[in-house]
C-alpha positions as CSV (number, residue, x, y, z in Angstrom):
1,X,101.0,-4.8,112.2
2,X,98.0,-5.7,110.1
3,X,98.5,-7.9,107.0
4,X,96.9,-6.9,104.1
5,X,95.9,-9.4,101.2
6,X,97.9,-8.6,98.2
7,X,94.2,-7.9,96.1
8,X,92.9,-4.9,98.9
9,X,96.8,-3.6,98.8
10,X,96.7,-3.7,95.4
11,X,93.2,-1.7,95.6
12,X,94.5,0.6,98.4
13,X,97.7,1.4,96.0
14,X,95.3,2.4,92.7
15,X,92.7,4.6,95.4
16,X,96.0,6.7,96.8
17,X,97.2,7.2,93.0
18,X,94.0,8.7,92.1
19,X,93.5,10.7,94.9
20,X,96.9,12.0,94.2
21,X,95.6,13.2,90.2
22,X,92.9,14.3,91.6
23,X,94.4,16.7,93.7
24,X,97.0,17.3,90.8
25,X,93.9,18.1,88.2
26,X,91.3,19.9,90.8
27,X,92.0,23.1,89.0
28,X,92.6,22.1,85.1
29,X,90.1,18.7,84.6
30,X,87.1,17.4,84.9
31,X,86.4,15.7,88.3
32,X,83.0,13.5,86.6
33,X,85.8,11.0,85.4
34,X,87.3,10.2,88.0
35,X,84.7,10.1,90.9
36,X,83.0,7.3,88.6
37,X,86.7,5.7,87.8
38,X,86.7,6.2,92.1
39,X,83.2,4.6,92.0
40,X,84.1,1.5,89.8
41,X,87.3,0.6,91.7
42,X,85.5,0.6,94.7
43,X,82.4,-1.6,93.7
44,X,85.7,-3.9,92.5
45,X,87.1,-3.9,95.7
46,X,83.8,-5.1,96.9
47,X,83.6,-8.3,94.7
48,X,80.4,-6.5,92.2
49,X,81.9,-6.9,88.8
50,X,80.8,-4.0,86.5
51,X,78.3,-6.6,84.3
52,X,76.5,-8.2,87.4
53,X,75.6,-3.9,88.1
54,X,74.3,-3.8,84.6
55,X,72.2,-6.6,85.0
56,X,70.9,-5.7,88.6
57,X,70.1,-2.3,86.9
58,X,68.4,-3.9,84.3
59,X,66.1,-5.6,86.5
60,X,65.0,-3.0,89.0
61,X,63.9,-0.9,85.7
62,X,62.0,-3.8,84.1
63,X,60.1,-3.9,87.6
64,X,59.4,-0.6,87.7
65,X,58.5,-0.8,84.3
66,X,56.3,-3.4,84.6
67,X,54.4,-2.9,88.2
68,X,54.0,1.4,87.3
69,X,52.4,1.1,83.9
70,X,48.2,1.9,84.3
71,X,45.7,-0.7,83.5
72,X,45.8,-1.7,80.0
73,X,44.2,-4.6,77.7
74,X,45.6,-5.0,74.5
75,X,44.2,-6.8,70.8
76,X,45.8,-10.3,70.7
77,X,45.7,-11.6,67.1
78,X,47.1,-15.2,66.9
79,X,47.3,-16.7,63.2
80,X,47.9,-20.4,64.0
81,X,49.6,-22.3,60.7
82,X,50.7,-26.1,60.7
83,X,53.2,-28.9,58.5
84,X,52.6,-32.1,58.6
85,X,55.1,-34.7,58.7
86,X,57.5,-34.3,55.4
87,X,55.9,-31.8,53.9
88,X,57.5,-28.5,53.1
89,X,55.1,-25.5,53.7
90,X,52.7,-24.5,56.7
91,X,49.4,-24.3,55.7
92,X,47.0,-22.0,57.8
93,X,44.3,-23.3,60.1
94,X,42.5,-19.7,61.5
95,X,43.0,-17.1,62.6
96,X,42.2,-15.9,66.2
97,X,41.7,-12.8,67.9
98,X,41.3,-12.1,71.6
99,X,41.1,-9.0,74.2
100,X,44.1,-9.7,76.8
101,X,44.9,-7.8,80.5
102,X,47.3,-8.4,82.9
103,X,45.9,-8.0,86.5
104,X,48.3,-9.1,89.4
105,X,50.4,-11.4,87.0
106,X,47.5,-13.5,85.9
107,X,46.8,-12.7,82.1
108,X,42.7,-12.5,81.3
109,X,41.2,-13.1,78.4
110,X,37.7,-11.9,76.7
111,X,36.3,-11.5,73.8
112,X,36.8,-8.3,71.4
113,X,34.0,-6.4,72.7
114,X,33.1,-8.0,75.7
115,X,32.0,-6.0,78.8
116,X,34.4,-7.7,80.7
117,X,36.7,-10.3,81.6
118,X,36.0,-13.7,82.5
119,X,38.2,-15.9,84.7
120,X,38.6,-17.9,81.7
121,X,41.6,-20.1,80.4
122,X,42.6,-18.8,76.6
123,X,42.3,-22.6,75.8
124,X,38.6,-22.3,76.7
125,X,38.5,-19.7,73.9
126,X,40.5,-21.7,71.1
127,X,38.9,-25.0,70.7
128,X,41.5,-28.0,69.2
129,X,45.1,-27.0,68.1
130,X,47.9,-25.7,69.7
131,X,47.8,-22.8,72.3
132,X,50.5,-21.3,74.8
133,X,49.8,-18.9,77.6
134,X,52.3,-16.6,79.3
135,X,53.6,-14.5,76.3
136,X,51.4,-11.3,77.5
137,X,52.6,-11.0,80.9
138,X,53.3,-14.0,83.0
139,X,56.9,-14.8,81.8
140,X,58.5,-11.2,82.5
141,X,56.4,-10.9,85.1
142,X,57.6,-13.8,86.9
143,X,61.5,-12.9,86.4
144,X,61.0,-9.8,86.7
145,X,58.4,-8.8,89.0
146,X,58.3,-12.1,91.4
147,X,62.1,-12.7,91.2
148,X,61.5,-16.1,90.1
149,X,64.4,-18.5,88.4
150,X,67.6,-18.7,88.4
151,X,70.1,-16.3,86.2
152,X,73.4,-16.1,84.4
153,X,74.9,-13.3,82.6
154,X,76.0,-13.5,79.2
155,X,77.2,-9.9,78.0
156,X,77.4,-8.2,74.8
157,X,75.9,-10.0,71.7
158,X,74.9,-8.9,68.2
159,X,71.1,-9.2,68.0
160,X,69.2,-7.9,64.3
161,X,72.6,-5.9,64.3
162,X,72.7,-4.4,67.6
163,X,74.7,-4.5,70.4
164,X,72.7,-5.8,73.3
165,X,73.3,-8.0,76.4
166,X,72.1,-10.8,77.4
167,X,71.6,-13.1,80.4
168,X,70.1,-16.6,80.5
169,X,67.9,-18.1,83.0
170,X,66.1,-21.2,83.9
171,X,62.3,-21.9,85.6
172,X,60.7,-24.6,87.1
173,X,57.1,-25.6,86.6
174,X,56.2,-24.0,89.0
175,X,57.6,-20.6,88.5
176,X,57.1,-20.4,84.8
177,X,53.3,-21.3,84.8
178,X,53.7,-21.8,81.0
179,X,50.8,-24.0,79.9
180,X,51.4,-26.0,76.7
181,X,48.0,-27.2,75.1
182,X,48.7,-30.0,72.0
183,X,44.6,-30.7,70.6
184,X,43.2,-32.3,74.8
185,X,46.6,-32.6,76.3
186,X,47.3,-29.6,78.4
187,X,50.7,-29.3,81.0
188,X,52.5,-26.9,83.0
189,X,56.5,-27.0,81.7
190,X,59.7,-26.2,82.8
191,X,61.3,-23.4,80.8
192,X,64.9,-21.9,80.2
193,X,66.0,-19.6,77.4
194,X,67.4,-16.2,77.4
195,X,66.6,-12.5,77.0
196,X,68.1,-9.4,75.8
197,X,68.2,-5.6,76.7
198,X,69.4,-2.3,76.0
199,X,72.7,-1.1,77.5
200,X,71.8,2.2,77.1
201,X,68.0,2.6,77.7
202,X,68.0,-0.4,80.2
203,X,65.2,-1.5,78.1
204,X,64.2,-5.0,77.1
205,X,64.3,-5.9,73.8
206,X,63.5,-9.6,73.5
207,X,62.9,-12.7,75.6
208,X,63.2,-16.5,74.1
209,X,61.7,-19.1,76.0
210,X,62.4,-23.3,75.6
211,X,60.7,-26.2,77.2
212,X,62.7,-28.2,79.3
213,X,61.8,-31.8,80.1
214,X,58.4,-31.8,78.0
215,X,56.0,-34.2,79.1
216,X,55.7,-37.4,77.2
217,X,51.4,-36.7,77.0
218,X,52.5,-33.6,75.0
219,X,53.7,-35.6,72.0
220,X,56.0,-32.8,72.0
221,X,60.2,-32.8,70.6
222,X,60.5,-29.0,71.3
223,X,58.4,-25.8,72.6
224,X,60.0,-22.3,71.5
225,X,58.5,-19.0,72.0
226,X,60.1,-15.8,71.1
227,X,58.6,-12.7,71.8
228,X,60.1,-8.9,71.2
229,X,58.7,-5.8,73.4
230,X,58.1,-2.1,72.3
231,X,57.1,0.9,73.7
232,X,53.8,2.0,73.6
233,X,51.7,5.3,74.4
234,X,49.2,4.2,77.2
235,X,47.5,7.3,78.8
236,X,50.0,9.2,80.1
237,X,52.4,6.3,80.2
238,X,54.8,4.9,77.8
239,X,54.6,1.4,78.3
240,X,57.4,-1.4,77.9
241,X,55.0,-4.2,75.7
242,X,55.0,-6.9,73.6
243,X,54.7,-6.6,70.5
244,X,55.0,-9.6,68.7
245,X,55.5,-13.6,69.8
246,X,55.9,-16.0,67.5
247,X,55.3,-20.1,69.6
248,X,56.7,-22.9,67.4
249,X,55.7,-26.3,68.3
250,X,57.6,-29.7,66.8
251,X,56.0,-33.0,67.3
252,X,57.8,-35.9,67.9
253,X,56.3,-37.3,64.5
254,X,58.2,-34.7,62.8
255,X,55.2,-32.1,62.2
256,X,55.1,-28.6,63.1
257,X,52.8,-26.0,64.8
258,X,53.5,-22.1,64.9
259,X,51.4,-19.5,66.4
260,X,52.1,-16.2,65.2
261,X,50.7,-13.4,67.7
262,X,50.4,-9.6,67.2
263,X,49.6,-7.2,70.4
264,X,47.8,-3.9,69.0
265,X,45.4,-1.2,69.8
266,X,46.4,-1.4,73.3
267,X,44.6,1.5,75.5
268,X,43.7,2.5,79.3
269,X,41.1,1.4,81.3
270,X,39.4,2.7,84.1
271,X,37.1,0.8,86.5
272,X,36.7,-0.4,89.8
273,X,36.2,-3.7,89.7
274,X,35.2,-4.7,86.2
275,X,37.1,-4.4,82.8
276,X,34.9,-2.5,80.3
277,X,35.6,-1.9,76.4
278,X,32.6,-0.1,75.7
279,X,33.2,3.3,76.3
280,X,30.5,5.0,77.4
281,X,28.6,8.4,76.2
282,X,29.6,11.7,78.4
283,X,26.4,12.2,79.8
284,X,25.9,15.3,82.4
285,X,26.5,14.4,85.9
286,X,22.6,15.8,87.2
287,X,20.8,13.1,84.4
288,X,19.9,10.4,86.5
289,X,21.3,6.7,84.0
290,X,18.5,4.4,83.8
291,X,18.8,1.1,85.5
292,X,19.0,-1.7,83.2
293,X,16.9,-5.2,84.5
294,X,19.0,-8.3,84.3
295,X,16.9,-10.9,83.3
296,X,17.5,-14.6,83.5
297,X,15.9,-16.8,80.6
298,X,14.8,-19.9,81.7
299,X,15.4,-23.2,79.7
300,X,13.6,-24.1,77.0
301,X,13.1,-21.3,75.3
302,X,12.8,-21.2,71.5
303,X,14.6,-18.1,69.9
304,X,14.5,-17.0,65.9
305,X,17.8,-15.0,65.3
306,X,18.5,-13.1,61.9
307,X,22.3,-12.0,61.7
308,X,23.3,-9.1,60.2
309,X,26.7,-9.6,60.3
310,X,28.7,-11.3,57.3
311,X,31.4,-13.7,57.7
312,X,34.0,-14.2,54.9
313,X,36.2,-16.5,55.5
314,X,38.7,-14.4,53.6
315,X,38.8,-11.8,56.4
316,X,37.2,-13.0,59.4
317,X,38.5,-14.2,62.4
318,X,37.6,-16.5,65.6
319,X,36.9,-13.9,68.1
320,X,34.8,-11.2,65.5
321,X,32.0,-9.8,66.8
322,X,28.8,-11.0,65.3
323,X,25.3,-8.6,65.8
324,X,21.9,-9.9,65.1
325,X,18.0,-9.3,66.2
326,X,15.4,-11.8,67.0
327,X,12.6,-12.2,65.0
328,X,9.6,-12.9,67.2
329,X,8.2,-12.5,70.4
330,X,9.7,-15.0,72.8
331,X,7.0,-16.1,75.2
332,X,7.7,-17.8,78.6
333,X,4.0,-19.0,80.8
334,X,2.1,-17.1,78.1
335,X,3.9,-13.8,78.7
336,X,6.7,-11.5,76.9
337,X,10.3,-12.4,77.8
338,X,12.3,-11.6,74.9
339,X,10.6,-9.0,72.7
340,X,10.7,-8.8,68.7
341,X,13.7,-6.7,67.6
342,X,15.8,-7.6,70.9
343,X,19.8,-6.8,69.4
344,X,21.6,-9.8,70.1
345,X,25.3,-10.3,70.5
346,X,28.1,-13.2,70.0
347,X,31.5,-13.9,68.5
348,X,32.8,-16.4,66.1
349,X,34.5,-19.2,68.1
350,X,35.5,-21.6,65.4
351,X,36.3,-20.9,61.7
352,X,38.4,-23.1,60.4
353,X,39.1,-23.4,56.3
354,X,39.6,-26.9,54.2
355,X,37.7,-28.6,51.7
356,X,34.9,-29.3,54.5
357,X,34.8,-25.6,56.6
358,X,33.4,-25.0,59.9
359,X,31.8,-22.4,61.2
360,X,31.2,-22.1,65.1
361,X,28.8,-19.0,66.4
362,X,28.4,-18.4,70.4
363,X,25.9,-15.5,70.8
364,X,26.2,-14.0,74.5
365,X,23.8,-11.6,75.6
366,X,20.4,-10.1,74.4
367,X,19.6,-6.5,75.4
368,X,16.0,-4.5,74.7
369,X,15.1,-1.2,76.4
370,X,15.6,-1.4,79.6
371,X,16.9,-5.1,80.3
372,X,19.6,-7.2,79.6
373,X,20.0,-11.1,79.8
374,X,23.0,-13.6,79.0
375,X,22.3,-15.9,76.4
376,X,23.2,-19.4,76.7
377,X,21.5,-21.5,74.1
378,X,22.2,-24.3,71.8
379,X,21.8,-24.2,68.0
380,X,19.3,-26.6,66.9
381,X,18.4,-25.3,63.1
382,X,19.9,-22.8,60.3
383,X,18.4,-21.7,56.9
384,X,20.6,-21.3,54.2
385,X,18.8,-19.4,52.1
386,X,18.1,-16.1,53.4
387,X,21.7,-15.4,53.6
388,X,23.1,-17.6,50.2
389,X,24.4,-20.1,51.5
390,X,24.5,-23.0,48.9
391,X,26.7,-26.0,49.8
392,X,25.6,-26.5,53.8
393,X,27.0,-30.2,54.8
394,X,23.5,-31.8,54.9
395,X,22.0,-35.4,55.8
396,X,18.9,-37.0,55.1
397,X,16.0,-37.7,57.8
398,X,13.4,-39.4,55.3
399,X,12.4,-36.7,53.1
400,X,13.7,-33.6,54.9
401,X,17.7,-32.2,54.3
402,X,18.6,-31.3,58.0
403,X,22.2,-29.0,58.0
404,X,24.4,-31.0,60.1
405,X,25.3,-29.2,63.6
406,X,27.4,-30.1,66.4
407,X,27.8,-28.6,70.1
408,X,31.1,-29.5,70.8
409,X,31.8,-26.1,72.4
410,X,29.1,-25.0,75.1
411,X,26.4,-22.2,74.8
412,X,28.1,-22.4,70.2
413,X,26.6,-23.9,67.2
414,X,29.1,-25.3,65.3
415,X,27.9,-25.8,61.8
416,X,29.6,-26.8,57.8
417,X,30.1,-25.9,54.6
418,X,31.8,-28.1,51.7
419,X,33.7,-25.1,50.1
420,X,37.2,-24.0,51.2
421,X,36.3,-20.4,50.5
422,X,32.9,-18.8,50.9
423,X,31.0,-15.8,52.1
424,X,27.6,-15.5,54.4
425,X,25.9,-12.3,53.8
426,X,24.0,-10.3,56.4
427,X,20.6,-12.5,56.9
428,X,21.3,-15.5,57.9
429,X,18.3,-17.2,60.2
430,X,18.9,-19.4,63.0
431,X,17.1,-20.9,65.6
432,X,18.0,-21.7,69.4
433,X,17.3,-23.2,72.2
434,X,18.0,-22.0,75.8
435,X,19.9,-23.4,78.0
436,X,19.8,-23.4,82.1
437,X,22.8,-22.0,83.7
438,X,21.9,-20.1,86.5
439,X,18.9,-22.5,87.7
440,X,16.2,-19.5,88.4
441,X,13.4,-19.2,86.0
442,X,12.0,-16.3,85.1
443,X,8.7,-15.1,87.2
């Protein structure tokens, strides 16, 4: 005779009792309730508990939601605030915004208006402060998607007065790939934290992320980044994205650093191998486009700029786009190179506010009929006038009051102003020189 462990009798005895109703209730009940009452009693006898299901459910959703949705980039709009040690209010610092994509789990990064991504860290983006990177895609992608960390269910727990459930987990280095920048120091941390999702929808709803054994070059007490996901009409698509993150930073001298981040205007794109914003015109499919001549500059070059843009440092942002023409012929071995009227192109890449304000300008790529060239050039000379500019931080070279400029981010012009709040109207004329970067010179 076979002995049977008390737990599978037990088991044996409930699936004979219930076969017996069924048979009782064929005619007169619902069979649903029972075939998943059969269902559950089985997965029991098989050592799954009903909330390790859920969870396994969960996850095979979020990777399906994650790895089906189309190409996308997204608005990232970060306003960074800090509190210094004993005080009681964050003051702001700037405010930052950024184009971001996922591709393969690696998040990208351009600026708004860009033709395309660069293989660029955000940090080279943001100069000084505090930064994080992950919050797009890399952390759910990386539980999620890769199956990284380890994982320990929760169950149900009230979150902003819903009933959600929650399961904890923990990441090495290594498998997070959550890089913490504090002003030069930059590391790769350990995380563990916690996220919540939908019982019902199987969606998730928020994701809370800590640093665990912050390194002591950080200067760091504790790392926090929450971040809560939406849907969102892509295409076709409703995608599962976040929506908002907010990164709080404590230092061990008692100060604090927050970066708030918003994720809008998120849209489809289409292309091959490069990530475009510009969308172009239809056109008709017989009209043969027009080849456009990429041109290299060589180094040396003097180039007059006018901008037409205006920057107020009540509204703008690192990251705006910034138009503007050049205002002479730009001759290379006695020849044309850069015509009058060229457009030019760039993006704010430092504006930060205080009783001495900078202002950092990186312009990118000149385009005239028919050819294009990427612009990388150092700012040697500004005029204030032209564009009303009164209280430039100036210093005296004999007779002459030179505006003080600084390079300390490549291919930008980093310039100041002694007022906390102030406005440059369309107009403003600068002068650069070019820089060599590719190491061909124009024939």
């Amino acid at each position: 005779m076979v002995s049977l462990a008390p737990g599978i009798y037990n088991n044996l005895l409930i699936l004979m009792a219930l076969g017996v109703q069924v048979a009782m209730c064929y005619k007169r009940c619902r069979i649903r309730p029972l075939v998943i009452a059969l269902t559950m009693t089985l997965g029991a006898a098989r050592g799954q508990s009903p909330d390790e299901g859920q969870l396994a459910r969960f996850k095979a959703k979020a990777r399906q939601d994650m790895t089906s949705i189309p190409n996308y980039t997204c608005l990232e709009t970060i306003d960074r605030v800090r509190r210094v040690p004993h005080a009681h209010k964050f003051e702001p610092i700037d405010k930052v915004r950024l184009e971001v994509s996922s591709v393969a789990g690696k998040e990208l990064f351009a600026w708004p208006g860009s033709h395309h991504f660069e293989d660029r860290d955000v940090t080279s983006f943001v100069n000084g402060g505090v930064i994080g990177t992950g919050i797009f895609a890399i952390f759910a992608h990386n539980l999620f998607v890769t199956g990284n960390g380890t994982f320990q269910y929760r169950g149900e727990e009230k979150l902003d007065g819903r009933g959600l459930l929650r399961c904890d987990f923990r990441l090495t280095p290594q498998e997070s790939r959550w890089q913490v920048r504090t002003n030069d120091t930059s590391e790769m941390v350990a995380a563990q934290g916690s996220f919540w999702f939908d019982p019902g929808s199987l969606d998730l709803i928020r994701l809370e992320v800590q640093g665990q054994d912050l390194p002591h070059r950080l200067d760091l007490k504790e790392a926090v980044e929450n971040t809560s996901y939406t849907r969102i009409r892509i295409g076709d698509s409703d995608a599962l994205l976040p929506h908002r993150s907010e990164l709080t930073l404590t230092h061990l001298d008692g100060g604090m650093s927050r970066d708030v981040t918003v994720f809008s205007d998120c849209h489809e794109y289409r292309s091959e191998s490069t990530i475009r914003f510009d969308a172009p015109s239809p056109t008709p499919s017989d009209v043969p486009q027009p080849q456009v001549r990429q041109v290299d500059l060589p180094a040396g070059l003097l180039v007059p700029i006018e901008v037409h843009t205006a920057i107020d440092s009540k509204t703008a942002a690192v990251g705006d786009t910034l138009h503007g023409r050049v205002t002479e012929e730009v001759r290379y071995k006695g020849r044309v190179v850069v015509p009058l009227g060229a457009d030019i192109t760039g993006n704010i890449c430092r504006l930060s506010r205080g009783g001495l304000s900078a202002v950092g300008i990186e312009l990118s790529e000149i385009e005239w009929e028919g050819a294009r060239a990427a612009f990388h050039a150092e700012l040697i000379d500004l005029d204030r006038n032209p564009a009303g500019i009164q209280r430039l931080q100036t210093y005296l070279d004999g007779e002459t009051r030179k505006v003080v400029i600084n390079s300390d981010i490549p291919d930008a012009g980093i310039f100041y102003i002694e007022a906390a709040r102030f406005r440059i109207a369309p107009g403003l004329h600068m002068l650069w020189r070019t820089l060599a970067r590719s190491g061909r010179i124009v024939e």
